[in-house]
C-alpha positions in Angstrom: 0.0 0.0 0.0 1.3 3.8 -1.3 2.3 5.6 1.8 0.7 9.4 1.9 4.1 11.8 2.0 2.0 14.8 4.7 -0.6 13.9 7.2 -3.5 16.4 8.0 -3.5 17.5 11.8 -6.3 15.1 12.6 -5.0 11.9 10.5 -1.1 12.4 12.6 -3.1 13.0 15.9 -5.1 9.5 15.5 -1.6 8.2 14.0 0.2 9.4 17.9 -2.7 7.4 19.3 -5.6 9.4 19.4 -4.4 12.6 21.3 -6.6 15.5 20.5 -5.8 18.1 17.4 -5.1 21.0 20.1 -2.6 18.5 22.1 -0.8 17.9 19.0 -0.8 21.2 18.3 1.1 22.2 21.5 3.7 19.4 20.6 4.1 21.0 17.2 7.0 23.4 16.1 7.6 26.0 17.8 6.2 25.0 20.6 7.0 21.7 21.2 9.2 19.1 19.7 7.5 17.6 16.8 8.3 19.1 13.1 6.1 20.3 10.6 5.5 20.8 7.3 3.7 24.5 6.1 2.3 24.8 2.8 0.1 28.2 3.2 -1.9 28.6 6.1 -2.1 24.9 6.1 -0.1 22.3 8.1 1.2 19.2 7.7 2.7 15.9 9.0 5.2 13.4 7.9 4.8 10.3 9.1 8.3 9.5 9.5 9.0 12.5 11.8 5.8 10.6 13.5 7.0 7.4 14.0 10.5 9.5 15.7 8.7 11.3 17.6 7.2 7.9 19.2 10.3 6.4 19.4 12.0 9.1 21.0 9.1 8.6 24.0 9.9 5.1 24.0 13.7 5.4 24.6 13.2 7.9 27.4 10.7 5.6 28.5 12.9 2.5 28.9 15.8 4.5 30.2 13.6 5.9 32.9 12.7 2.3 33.4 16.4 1.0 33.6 17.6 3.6 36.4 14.3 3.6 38.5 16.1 2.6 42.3 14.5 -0.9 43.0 11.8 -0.8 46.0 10.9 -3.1 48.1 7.2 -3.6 46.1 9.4 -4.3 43.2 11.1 -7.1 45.2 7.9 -8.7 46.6 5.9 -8.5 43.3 9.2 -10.4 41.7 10.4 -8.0 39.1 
């Protein structure tokens, strides 16, 4: 299947797992982290600055995870 080159607003926001358009928007350029692409008034995403961005969260994710000081609930629950 042809993969689409820009997302609309609403398409990229169902695409970062259903966040709302104005969320999005706050994570947008210049604002927040996440790129976009301006043709006119209108904007744009590319899903592979996306699928980055969501990686990105995942890495910080799993690195929070890995330096997290064991507690003693971590011990009893056996993790």
């Amino acid at each position: 299947m042809l993969e689409r080159l820009l997302l609309s607003p609403r398409e990229a926001a169902y695409r970062l797992g259903g966040i709302s358009v104005r969320h999005l928007w706050n994570l947008s350029q210049p604002r927040g982290p996440l790129p976009v692409v301006k043709l006119g008034r209108r904007t744009f995403y590319r899903p592979e600055d996306l699928q980055a961005f969501l990686d990105g969260i995942a890495r910080r994710a799993s690195l929070t995870e890995q330096s997290r000081p064991m507690r003693p609930s971590d011990v009893e629950a056996g993790q």
